[in-house]
C-alpha positions as CSV (number, residue, x, y, z in Angstrom):
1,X,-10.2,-22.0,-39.7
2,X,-10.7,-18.8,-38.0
3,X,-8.0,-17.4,-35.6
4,X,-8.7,-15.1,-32.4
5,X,-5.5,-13.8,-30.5
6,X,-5.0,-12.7,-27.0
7,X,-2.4,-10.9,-25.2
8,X,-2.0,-11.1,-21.5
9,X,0.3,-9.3,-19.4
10,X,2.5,-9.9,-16.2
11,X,3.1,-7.1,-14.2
12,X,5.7,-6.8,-11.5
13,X,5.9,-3.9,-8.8
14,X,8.7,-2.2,-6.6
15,X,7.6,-4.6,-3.9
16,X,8.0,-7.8,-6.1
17,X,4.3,-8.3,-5.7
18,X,2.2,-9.2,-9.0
19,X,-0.7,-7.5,-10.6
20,X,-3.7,-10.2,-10.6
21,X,-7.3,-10.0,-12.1
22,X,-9.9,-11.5,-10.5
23,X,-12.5,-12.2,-13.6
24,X,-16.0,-12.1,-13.3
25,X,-16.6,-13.3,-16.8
26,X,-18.5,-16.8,-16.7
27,X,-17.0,-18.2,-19.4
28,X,-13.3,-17.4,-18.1
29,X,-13.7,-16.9,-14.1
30,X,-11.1,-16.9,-11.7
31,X,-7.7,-15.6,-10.9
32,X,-5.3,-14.4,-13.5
33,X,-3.3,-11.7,-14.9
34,X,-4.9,-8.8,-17.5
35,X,-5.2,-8.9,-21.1
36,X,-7.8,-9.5,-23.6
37,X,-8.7,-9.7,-27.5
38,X,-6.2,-7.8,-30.1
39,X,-8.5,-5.7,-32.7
40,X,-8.4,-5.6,-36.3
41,X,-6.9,-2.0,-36.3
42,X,-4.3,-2.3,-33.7
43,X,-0.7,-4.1,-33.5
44,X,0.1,-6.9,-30.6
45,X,1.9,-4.4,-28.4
46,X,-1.0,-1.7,-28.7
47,X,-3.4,-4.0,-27.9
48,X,-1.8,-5.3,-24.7
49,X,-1.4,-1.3,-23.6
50,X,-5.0,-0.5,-24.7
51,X,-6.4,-4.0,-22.1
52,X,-4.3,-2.9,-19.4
53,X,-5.2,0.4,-19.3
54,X,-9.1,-0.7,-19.6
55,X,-8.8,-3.2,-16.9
56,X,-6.8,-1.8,-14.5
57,X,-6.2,2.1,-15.5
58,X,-2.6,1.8,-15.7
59,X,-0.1,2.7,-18.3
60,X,2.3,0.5,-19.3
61,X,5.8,0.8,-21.0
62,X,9.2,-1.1,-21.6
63,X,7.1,-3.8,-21.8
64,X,8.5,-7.6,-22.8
65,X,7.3,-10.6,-25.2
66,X,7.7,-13.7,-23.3
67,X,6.2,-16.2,-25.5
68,X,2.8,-17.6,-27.3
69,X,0.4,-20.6,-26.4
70,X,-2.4,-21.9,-28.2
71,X,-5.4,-23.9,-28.0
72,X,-8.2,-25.6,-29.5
73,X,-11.7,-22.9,-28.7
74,X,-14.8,-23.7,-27.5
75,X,-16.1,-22.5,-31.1
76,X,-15.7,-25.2,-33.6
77,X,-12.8,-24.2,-36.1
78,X,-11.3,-21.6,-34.5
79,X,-7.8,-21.5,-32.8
80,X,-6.8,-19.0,-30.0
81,X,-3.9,-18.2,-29.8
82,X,-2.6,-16.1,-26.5
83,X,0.6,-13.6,-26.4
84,X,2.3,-13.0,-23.4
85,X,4.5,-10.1,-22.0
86,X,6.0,-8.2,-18.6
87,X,6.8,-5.0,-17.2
88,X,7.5,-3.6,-14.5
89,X,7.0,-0.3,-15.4
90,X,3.8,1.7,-15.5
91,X,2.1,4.9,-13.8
92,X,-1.6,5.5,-13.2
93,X,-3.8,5.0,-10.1
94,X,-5.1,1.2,-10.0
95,X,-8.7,0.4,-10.5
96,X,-10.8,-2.1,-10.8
97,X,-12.9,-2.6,-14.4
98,X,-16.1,-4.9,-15.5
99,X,-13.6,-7.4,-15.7
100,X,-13.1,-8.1,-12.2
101,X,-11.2,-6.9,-9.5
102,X,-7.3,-5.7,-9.6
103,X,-5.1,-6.2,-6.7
104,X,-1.0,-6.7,-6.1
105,X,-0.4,-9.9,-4.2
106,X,2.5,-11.9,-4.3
107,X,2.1,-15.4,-5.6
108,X,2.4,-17.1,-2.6
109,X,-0.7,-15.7,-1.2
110,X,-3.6,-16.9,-4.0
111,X,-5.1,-19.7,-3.5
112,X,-4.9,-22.3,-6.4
113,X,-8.2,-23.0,-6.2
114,X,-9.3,-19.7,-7.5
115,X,-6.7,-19.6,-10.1
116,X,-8.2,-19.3,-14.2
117,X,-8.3,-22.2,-16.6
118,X,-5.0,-22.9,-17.6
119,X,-3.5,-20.5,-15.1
120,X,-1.0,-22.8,-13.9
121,X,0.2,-23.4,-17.7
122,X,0.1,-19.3,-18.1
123,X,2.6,-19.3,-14.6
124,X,4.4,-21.7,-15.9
125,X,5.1,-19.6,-19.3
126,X,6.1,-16.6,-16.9
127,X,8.4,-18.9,-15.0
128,X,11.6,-16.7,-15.6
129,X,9.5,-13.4,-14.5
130,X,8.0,-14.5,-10.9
């Protein structure tokens, strides 16, 4: 069985508002927070710096693990398994990537309809941190 990992990260501003991502990719669309696939050459927490700063410019630091979850992939024998983390600190100027688009909002403002796959299970994992 083959295993792919993840890392997606929760980021928190001054304000209290929430850095979302709103992905383009077909086979993942909607609203969610950044992250992406860890590389061979790199550990968890580089990886989770290196897809932030590709998505949205940003560096991060002091940054959290909050936990794991896993799931069955769409290809057959492979599981994914997705890390989680927060901050609330970084520094850069905030841009938008291939990914999709990157905007602070609080939570109260998106629209559930737009939210990812799974989103509300990823929310629910952040639970402590919103």
């Amino acid at each position: 069985m083959k295993t792919i990992i993840t890392n997606m990260c929760l980021i928190k501003n001054s304000e209290g508002k929430l850095l979302f991502l709103n992905r383009k990719k077909s086979t993942w669309p909607g609203i969610t927070f950044p992250g992406g696939h860890v590389e061979n050459n790199e550990t968890y927490l580089e990886s989770v710096v290196r897809e932030i700063k590709e998505e949205t410019n940003l560096d991060i630091y002091d940054v959290k693990y909050v936990g794991r979850y896993e799931w069955n992939s769409n290809f057959p024998q492979t599981k994914e398994i997705g890390l989680f983390y927060f901050t609330s600190s970084f520094k850069g100027e905030l841009k938008s990537s291939i990914e999709g688009e990157c905007f602070f909002a609080y939570l109260k403002d998106i629209n559930k309809d737009n939210y990812s796959l799974d989103f509300d299970i990823i929310l629910n994992l952040y639970k402590d941190y919103l």
